[in-house]
MOPAC internal coordinates of N, CA, C and O (Angstrom, degrees):
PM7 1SCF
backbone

  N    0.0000 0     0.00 0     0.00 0    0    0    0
  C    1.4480 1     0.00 0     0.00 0    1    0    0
  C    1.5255 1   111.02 1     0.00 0    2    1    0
  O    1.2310 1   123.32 1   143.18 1    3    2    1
  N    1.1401 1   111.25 1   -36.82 1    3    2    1
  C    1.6913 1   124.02 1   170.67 1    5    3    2
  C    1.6875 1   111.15 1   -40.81 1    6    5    3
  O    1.2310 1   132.88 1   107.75 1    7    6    5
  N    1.3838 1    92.73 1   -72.25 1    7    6    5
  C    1.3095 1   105.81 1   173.07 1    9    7    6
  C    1.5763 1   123.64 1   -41.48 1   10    9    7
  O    1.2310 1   118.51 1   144.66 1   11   10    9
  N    0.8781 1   120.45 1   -35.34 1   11   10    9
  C    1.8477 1   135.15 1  -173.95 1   13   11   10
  C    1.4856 1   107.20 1   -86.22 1   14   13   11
  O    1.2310 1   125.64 1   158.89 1   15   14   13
  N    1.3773 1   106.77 1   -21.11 1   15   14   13
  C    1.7900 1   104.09 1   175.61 1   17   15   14
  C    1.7247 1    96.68 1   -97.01 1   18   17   15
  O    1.2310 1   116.20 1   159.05 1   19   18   17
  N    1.0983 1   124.83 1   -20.95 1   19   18   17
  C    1.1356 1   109.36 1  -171.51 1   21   19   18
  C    1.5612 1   115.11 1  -106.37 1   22   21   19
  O    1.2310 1   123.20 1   179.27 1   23   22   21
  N    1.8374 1   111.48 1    -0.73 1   23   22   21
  C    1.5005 1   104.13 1   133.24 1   25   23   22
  C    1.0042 1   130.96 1   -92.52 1   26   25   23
  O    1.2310 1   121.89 1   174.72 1   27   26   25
  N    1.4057 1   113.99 1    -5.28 1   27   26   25
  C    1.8662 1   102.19 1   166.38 1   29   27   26
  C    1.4607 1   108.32 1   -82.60 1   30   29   27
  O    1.2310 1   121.13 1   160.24 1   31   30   29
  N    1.4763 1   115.45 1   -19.76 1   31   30   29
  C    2.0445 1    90.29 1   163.73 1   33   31   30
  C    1.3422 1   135.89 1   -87.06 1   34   33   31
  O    1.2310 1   137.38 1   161.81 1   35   34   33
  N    1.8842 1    83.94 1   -18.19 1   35   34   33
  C    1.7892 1    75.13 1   170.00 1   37   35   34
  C    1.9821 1   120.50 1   -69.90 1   38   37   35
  O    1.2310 1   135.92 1   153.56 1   39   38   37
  N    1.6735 1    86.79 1   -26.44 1   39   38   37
  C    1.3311 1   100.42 1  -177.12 1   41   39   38
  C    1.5143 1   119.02 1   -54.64 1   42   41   39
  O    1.2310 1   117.54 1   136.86 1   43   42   41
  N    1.6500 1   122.29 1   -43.14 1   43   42   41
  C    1.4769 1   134.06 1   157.54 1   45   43   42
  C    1.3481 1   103.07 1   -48.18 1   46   45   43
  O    1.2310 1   116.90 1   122.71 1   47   46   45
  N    0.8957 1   123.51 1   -57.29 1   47   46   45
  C    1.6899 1   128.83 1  -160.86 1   49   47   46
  C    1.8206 1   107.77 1   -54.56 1   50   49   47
  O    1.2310 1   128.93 1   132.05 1   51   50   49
  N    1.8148 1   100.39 1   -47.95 1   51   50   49
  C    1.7693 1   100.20 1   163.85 1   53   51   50
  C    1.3213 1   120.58 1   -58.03 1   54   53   51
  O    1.2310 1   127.51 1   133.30 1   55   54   53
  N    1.8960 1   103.15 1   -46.70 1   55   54   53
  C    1.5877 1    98.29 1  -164.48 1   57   55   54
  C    2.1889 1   112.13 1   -65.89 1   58   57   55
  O    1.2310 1   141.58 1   157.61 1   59   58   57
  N    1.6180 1    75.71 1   -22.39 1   59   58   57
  C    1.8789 1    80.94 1  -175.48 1   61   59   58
  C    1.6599 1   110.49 1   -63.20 1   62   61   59
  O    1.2310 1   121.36 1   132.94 1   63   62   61
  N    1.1661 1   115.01 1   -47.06 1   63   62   61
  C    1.3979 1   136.94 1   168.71 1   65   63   62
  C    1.8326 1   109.84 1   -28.76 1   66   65   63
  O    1.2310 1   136.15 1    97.32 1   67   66   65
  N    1.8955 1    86.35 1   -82.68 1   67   66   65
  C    1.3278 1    91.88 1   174.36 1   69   67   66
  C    1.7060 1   142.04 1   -44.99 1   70   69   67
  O    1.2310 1   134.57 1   163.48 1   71   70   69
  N    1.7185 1    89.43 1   -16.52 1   71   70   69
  C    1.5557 1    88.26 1  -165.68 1   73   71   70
  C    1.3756 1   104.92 1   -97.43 1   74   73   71
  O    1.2310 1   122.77 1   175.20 1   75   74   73
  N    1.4259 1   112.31 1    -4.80 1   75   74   73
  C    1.8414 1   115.71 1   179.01 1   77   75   74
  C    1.4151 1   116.34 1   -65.02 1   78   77   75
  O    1.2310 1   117.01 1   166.37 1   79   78   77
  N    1.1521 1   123.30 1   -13.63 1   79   78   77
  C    1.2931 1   138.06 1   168.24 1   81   79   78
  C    1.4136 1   112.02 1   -58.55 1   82   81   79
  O    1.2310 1   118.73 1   154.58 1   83   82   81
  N    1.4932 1   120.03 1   -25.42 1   83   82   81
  C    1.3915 1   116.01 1   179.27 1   85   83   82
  C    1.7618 1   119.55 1  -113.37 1   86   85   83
  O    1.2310 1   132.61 1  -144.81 1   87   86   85
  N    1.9745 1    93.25 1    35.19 1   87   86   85
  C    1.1484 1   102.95 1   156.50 1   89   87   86
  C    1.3765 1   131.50 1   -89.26 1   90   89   87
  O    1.2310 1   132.86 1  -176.32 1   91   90   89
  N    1.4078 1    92.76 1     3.68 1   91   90   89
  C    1.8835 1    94.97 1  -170.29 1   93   91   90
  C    1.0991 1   107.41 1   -42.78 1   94   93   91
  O    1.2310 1   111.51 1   115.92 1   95   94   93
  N    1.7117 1   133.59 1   -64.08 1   95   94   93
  C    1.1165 1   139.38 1  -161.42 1   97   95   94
  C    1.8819 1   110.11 1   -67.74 1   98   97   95
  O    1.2310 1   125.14 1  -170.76 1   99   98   97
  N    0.8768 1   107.73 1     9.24 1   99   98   97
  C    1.4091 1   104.25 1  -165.26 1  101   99   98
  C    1.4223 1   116.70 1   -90.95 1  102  101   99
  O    1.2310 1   115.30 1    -6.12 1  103  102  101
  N    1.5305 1   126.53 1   173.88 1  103  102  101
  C    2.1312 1   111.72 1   165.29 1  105  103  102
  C    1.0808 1    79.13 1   -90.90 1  106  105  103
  O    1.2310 1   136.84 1   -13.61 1  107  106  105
  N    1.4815 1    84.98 1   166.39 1  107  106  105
  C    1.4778 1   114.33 1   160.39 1  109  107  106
  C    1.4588 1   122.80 1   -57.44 1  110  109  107
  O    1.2310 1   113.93 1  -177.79 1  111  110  109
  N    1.1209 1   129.09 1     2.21 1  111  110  109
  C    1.3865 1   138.04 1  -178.22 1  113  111  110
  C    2.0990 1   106.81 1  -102.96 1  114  113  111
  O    1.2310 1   130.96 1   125.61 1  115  114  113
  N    1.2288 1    96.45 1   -54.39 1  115  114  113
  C    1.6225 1   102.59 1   160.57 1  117  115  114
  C    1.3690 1   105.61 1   -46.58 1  118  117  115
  O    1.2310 1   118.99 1   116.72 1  119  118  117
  N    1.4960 1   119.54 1   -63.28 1  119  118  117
  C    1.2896 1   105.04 1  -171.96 1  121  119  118
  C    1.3175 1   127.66 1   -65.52 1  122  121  119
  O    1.2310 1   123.02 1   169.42 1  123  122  121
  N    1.2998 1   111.82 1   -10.58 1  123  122  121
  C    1.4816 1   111.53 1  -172.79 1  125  123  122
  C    1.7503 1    98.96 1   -81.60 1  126  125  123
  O    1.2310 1   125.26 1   142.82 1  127  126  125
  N    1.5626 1   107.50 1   -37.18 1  127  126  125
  C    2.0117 1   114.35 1   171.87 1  129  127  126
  C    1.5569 1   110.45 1   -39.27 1  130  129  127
  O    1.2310 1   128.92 1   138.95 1  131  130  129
  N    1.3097 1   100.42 1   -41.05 1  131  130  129
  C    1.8015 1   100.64 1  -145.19 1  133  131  130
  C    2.1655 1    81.96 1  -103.93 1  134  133  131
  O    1.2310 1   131.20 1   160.88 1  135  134  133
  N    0.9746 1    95.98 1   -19.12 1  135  134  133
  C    1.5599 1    70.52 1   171.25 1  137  135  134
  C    2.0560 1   118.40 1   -88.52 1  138  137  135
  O    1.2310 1   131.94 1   156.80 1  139  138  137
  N    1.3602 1    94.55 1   -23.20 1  139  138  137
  C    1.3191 1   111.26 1  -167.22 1  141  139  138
  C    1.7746 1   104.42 1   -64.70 1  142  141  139
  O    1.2310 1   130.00 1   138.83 1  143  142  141
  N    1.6503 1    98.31 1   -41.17 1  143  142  141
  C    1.5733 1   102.07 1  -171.98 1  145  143  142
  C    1.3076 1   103.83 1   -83.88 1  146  145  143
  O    1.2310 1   119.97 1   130.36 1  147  146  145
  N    1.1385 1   117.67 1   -49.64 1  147  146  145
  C    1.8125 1   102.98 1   171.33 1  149  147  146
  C    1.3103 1   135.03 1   -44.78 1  150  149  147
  O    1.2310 1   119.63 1   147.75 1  151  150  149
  N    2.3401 1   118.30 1   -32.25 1  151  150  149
  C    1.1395 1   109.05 1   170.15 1  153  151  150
  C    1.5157 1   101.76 1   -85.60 1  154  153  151
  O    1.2310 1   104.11 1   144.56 1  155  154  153
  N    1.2741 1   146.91 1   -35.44 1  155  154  153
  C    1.8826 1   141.73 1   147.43 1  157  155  154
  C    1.2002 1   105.56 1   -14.65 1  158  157  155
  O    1.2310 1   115.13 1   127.94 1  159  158  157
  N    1.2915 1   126.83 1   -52.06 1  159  158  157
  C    1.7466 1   133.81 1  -170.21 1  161  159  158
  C    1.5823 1    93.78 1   -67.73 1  162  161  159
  O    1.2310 1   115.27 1   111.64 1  163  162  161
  N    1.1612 1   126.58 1   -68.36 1  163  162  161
  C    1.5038 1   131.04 1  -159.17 1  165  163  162
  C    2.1368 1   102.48 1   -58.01 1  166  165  163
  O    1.2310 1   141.27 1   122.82 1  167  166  165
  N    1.8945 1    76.32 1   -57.18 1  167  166  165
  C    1.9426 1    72.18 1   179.82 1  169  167  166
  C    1.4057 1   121.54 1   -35.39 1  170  169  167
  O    1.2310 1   124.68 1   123.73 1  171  170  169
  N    1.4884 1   108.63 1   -56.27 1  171  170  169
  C    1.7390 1   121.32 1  -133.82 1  173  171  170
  C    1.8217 1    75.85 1   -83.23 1  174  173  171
  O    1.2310 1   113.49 1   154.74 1  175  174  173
  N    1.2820 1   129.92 1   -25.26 1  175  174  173
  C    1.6525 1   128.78 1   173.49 1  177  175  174
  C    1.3177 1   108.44 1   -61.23 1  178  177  175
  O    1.2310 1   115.29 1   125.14 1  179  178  177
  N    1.3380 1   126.54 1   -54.86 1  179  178  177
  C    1.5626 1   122.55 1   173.94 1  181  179  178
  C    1.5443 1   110.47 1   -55.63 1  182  181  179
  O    1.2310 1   132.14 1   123.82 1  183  182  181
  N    1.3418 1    94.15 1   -56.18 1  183  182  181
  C    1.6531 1    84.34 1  -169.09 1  185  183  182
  C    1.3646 1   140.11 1   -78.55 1  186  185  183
  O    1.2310 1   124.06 1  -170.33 1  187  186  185
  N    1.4366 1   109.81 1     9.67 1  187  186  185
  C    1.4401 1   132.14 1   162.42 1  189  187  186
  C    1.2801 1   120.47 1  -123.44 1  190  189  187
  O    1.2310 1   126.00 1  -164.20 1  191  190  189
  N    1.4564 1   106.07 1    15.80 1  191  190  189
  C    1.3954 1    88.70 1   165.69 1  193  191  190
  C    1.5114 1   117.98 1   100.63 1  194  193  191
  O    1.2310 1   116.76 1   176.55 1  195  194  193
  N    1.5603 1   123.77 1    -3.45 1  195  194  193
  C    1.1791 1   132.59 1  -151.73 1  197  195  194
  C    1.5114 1   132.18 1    60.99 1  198  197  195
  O    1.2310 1   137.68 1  -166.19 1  199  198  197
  N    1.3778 1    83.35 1    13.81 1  199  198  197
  C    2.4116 1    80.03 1   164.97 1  201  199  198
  C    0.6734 1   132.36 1   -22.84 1  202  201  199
  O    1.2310 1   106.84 1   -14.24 1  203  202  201
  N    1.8627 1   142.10 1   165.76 1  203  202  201
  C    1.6163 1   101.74 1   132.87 1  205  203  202
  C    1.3024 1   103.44 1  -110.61 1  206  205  203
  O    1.2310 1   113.17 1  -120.70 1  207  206  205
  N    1.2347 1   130.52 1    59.30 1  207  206  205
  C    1.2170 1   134.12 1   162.50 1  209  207  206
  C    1.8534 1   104.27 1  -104.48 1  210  209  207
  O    1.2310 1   122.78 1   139.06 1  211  210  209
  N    1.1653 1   112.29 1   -40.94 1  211  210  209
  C    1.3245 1   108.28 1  -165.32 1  213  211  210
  C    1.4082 1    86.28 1  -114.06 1  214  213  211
  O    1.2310 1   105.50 1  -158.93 1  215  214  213
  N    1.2892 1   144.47 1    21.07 1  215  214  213
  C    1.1440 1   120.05 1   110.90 1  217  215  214
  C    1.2599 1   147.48 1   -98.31 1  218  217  215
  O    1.2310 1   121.54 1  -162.63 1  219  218  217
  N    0.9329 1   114.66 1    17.37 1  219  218  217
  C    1.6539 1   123.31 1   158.68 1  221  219  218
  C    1.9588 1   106.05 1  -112.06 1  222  221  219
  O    1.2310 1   121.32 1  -179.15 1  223  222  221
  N    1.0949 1   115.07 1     0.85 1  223  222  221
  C    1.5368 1   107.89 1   162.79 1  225  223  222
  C    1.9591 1   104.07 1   -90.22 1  226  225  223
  O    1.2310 1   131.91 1   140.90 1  227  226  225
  N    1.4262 1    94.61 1   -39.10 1  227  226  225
  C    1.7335 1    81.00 1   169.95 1  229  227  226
  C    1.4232 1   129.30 1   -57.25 1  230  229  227
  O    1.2310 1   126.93 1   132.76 1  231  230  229
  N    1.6136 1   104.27 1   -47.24 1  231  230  229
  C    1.6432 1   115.79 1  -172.08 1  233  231  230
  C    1.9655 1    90.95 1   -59.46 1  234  233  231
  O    1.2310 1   115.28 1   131.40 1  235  234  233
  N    1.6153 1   126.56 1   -48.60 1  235  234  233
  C    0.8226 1    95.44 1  -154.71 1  237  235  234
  C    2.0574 1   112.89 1   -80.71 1  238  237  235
  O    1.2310 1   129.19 1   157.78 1  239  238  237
  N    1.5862 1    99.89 1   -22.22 1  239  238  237
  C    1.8768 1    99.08 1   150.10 1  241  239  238
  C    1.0583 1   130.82 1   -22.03 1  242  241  239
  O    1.2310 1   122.38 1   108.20 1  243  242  241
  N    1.7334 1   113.05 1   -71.80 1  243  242  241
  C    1.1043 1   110.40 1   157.62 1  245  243  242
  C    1.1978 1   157.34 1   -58.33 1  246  245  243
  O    1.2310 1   123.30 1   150.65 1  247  246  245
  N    1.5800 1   111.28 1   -29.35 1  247  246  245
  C    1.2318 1   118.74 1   141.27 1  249  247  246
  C    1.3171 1   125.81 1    -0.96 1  250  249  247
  O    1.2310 1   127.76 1   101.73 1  251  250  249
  N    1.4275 1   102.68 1   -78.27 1  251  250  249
  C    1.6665 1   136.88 1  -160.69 1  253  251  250
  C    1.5577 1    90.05 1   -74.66 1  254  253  251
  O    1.2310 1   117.87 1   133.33 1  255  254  253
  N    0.9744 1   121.65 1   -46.67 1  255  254  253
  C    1.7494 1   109.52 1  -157.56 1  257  255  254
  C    1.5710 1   108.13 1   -81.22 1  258  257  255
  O    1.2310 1   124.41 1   160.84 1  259  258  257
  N    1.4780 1   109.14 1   -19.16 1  259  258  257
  C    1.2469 1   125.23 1   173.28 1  261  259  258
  C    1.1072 1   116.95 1   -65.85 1  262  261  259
  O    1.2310 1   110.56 1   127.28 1  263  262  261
  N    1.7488 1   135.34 1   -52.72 1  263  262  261
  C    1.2687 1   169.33 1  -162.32 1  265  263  262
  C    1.8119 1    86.19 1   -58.16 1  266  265  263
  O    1.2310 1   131.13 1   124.07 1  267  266  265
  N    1.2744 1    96.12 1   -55.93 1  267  266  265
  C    1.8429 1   109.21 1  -143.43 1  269  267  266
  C    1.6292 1    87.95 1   -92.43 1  270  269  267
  O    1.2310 1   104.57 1   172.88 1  271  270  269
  N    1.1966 1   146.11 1    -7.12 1  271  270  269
  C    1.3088 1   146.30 1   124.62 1  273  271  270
  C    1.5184 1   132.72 1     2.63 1  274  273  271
  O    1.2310 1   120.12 1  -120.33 1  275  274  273
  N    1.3215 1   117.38 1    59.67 1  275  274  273
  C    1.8557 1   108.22 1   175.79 1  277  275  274
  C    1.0718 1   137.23 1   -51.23 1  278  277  275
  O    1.2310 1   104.97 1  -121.37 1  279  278  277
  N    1.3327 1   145.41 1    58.63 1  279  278  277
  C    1.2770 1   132.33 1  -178.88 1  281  279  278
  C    1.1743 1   129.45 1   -47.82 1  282  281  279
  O    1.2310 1   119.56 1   175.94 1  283  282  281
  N    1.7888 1   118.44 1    -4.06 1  283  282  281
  C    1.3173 1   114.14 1   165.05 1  285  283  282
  C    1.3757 1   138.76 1   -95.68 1  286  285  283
  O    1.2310 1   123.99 1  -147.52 1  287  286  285
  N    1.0430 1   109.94 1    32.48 1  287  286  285
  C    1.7396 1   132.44 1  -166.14 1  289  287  286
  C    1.5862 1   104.88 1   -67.02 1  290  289  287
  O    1.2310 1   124.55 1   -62.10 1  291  290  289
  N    0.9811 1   108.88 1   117.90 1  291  290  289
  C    1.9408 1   145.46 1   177.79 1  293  291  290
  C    1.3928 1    95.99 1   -89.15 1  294  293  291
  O    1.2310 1   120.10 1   180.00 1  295  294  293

């Protein structure tokens, strides 16, 4: 069972990867969402063990912390 959570995170971890590529079109604020919830997604997977409770409470953490992200800082 070990084994099966720890190819389904590496497995998130590719698909998360792969899909950043289809931020081109995005702001910089989207991109900061979709990167934030994918590393939230990966965390909240390590650190519970591969749930999917705490991994989809991470992706959606990150989400949020991503969102709220300024990239325009003076």
């Amino acid at each position: 069972m070990k084994i099966i959570n720890t190819m389904m995170t590496s497995a998130l971890a590719i698909v998360v990867t792969l899909s950043l590529g289809a931020c081109a079109g995005m702001s910089a604020q989207d991109q900061n969402t979709a990167v934030g919830a994918g590393v939230g997604a990966v965390g909240g997977a390590v650190l519970t063990g591969g749930s999917t409770l705490g991994t989809l409470g991470g992706a959606a953490i990150g989400g949020v912390i991503g969102n709220q992200v300024d990239t325009n800082r003076k």
